[in-house]
N, CA, C and O atoms as CSV, one atom per row, in Angstrom:
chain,resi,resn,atom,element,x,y,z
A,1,UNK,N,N,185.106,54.929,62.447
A,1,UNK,CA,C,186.424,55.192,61.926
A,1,UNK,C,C,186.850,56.583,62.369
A,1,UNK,O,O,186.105,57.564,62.371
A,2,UNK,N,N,188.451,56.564,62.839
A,2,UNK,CA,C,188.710,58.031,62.782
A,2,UNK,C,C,190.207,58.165,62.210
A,2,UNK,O,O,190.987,57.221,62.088
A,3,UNK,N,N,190.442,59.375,61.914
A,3,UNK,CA,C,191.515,59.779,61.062
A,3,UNK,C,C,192.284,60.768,62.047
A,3,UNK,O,O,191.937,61.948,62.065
A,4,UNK,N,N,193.079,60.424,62.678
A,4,UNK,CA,C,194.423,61.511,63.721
A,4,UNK,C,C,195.882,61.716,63.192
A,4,UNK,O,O,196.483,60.715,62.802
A,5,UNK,N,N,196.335,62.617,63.159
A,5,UNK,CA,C,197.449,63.216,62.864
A,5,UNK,C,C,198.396,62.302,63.533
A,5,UNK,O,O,198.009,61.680,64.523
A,6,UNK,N,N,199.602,62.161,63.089
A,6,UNK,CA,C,200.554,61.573,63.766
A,6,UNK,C,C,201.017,62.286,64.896
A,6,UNK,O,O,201.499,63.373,64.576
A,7,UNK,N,N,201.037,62.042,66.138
A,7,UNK,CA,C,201.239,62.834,67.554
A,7,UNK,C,C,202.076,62.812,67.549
A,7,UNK,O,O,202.244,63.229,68.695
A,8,UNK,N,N,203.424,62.592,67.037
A,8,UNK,CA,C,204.836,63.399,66.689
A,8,UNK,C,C,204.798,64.516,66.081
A,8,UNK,O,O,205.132,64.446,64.898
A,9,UNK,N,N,204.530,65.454,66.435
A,9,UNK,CA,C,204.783,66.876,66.198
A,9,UNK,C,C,205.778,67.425,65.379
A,9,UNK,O,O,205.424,68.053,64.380
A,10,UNK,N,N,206.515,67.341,65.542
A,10,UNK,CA,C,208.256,67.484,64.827
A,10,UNK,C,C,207.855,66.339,63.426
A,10,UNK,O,O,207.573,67.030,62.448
A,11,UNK,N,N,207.809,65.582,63.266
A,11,UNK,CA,C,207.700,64.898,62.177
A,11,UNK,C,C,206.742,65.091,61.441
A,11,UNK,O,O,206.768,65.275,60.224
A,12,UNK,N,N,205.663,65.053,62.279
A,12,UNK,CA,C,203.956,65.700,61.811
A,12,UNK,C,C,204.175,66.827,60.864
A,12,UNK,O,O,203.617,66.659,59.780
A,13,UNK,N,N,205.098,68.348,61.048
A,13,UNK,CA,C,205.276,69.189,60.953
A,13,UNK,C,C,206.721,69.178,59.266
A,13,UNK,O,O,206.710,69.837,58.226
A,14,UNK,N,N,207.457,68.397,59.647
A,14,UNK,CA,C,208.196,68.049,58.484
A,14,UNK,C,C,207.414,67.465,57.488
A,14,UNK,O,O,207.228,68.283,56.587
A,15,UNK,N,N,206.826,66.287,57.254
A,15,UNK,CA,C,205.864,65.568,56.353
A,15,UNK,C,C,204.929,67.013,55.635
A,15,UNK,O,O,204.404,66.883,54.529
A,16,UNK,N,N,204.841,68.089,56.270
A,16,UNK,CA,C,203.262,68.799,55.923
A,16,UNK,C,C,204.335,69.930,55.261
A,16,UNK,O,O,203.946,70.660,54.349
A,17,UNK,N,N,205.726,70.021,55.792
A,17,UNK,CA,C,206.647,71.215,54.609
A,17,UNK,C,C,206.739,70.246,53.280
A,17,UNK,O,O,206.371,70.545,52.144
A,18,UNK,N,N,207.261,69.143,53.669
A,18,UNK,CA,C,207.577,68.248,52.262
A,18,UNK,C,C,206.021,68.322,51.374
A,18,UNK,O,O,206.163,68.431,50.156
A,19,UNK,N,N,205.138,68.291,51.689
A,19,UNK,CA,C,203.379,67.961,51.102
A,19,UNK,C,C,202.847,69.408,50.522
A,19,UNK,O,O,201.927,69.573,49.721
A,20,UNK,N,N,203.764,70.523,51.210
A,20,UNK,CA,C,203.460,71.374,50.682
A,20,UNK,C,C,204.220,72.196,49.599
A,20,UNK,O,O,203.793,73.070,48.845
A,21,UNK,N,N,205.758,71.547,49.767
A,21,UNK,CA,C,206.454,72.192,48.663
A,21,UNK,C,C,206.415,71.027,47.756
A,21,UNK,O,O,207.088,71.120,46.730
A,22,UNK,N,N,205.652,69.807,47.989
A,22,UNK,CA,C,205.459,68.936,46.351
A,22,UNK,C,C,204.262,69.088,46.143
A,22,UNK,O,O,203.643,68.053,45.897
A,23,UNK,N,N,203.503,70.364,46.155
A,23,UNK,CA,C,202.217,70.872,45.477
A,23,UNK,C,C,200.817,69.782,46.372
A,23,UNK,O,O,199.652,69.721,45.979
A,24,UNK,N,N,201.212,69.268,47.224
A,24,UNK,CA,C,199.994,68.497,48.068
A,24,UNK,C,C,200.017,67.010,47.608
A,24,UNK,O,O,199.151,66.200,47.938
A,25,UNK,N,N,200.891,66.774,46.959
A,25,UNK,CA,C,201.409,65.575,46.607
A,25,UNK,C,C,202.119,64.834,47.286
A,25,UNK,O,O,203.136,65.428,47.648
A,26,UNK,N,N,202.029,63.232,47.826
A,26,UNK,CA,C,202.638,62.434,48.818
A,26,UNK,C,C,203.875,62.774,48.485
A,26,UNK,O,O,204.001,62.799,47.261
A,27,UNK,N,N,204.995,63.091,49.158
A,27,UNK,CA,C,206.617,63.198,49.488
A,27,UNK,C,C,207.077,61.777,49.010
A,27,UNK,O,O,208.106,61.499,48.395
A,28,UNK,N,N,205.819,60.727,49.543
A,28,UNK,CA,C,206.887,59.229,49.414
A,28,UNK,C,C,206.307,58.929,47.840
A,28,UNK,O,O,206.565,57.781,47.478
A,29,UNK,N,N,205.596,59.722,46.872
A,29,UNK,CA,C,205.573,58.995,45.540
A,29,UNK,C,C,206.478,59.710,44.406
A,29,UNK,O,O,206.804,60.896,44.438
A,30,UNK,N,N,206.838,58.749,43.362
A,30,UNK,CA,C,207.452,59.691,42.244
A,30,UNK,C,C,206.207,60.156,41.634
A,30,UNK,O,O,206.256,61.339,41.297
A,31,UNK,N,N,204.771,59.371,41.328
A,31,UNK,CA,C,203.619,59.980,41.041
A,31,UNK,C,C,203.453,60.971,41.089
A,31,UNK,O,O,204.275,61.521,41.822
A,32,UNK,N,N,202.492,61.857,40.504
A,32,UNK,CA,C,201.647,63.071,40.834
A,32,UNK,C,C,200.470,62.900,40.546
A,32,UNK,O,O,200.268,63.500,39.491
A,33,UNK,N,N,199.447,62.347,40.943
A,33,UNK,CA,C,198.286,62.021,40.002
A,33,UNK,C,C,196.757,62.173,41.437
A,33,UNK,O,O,196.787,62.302,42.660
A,34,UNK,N,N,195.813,62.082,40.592
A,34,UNK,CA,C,194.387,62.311,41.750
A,34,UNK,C,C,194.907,61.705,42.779
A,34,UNK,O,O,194.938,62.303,43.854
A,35,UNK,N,N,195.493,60.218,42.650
A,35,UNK,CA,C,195.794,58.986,43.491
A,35,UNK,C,C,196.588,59.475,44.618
A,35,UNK,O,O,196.282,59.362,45.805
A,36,UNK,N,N,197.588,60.003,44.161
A,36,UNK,CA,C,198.849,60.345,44.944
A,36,UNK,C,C,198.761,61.916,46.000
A,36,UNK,O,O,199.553,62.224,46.891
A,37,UNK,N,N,197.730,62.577,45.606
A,37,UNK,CA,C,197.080,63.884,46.299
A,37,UNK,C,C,196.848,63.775,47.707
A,37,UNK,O,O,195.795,63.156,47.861
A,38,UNK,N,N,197.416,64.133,48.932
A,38,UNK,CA,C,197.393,63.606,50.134
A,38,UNK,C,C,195.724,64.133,50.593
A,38,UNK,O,O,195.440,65.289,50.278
A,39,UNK,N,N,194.797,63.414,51.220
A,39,UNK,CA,C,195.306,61.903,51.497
A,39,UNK,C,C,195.188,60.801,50.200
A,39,UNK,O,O,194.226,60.512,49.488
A,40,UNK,N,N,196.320,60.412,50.211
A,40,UNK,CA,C,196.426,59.422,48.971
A,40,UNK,C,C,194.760,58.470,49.169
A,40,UNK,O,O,193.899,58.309,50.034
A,41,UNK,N,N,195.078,57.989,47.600
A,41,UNK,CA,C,193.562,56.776,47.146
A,41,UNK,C,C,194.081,55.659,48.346
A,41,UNK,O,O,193.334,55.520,49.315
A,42,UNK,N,N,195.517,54.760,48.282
A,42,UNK,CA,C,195.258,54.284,49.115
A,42,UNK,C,C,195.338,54.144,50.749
A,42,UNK,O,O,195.469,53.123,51.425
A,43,UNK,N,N,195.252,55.111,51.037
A,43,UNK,CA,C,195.003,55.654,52.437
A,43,UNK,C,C,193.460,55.692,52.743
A,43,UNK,O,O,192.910,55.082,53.660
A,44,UNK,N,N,192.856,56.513,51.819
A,44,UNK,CA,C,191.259,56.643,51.923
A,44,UNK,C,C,190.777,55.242,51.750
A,44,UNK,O,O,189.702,54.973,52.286
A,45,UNK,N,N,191.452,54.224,51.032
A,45,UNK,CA,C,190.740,52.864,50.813
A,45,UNK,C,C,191.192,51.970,51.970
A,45,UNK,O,O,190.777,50.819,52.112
A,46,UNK,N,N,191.721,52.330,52.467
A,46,UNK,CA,C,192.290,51.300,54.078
A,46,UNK,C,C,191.180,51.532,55.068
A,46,UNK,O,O,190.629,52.608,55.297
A,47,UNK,N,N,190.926,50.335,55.633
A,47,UNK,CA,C,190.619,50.448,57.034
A,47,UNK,C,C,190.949,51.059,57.827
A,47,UNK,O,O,190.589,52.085,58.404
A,48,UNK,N,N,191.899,50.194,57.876
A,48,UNK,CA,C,192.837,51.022,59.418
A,48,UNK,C,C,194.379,51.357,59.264
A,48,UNK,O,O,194.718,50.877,58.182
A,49,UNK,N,N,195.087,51.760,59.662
A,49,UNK,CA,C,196.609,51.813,60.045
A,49,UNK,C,C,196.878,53.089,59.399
A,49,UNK,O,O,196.049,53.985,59.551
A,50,UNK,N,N,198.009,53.317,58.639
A,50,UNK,CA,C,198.793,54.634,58.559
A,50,UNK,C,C,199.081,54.971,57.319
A,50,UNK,O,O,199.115,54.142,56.409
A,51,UNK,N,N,199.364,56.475,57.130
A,51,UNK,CA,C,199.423,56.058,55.369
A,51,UNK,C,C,200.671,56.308,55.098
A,51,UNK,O,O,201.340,56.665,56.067
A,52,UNK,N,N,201.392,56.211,53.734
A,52,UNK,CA,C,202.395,55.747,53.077
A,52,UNK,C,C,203.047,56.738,54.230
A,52,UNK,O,O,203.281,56.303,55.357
A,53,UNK,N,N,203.289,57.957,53.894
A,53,UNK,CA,C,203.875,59.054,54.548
A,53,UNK,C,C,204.067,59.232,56.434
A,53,UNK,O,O,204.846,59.886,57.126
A,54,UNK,N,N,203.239,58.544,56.664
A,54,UNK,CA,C,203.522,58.948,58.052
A,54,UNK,C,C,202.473,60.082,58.812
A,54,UNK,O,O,202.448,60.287,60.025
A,55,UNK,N,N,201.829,60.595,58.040
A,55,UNK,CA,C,201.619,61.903,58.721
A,55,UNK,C,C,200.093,61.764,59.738
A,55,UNK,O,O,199.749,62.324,60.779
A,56,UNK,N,N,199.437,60.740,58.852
A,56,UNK,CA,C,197.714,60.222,59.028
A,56,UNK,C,C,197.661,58.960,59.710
A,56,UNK,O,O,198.217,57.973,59.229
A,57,UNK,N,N,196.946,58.911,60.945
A,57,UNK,CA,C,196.433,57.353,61.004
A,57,UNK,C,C,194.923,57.555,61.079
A,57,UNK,O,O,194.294,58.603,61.226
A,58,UNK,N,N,194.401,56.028,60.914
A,58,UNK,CA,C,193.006,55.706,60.743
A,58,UNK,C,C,192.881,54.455,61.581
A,58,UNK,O,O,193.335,53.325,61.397
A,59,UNK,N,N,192.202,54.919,62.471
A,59,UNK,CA,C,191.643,53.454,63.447
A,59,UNK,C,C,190.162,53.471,63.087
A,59,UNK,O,O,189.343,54.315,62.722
A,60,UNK,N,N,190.183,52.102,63.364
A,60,UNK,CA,C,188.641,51.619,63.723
A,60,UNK,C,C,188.022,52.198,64.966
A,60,UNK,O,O,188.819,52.403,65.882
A,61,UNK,N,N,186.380,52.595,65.247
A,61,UNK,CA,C,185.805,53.290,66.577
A,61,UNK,C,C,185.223,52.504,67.175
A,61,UNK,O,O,184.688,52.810,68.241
């Protein structure tokens, strides 16, 4: 398994102002909770693909 940044730069870079002025909290939840703490619970529980936000992907190796 690996975990890469979204290679959009410019967006990469927006997602991580929004994550940081909602205290490290996903941008896309009304939540605030352990769950919702980037990288969100369900991001870490996926296999593969991308998480809510955009910012993380996770492929299979």
């Amino acid at each position: 398994m690996a975990i890469k940044q979204n290679p959009d730069k410019e967006y990469a870079d927006e997602v991580k102002r929004k994550l940081k002025a909602n205290g490290g909290y996903c941008p896309c939840s009304l939540i605030k909770s352990a769950d919702t703490k980037c990288m969100c619970k369900d991001f870490r529980e996926t296999e593969e693909g991308m998480c809510h936000c955009g910012l993380y992907i996770k492929t299979k190796d």
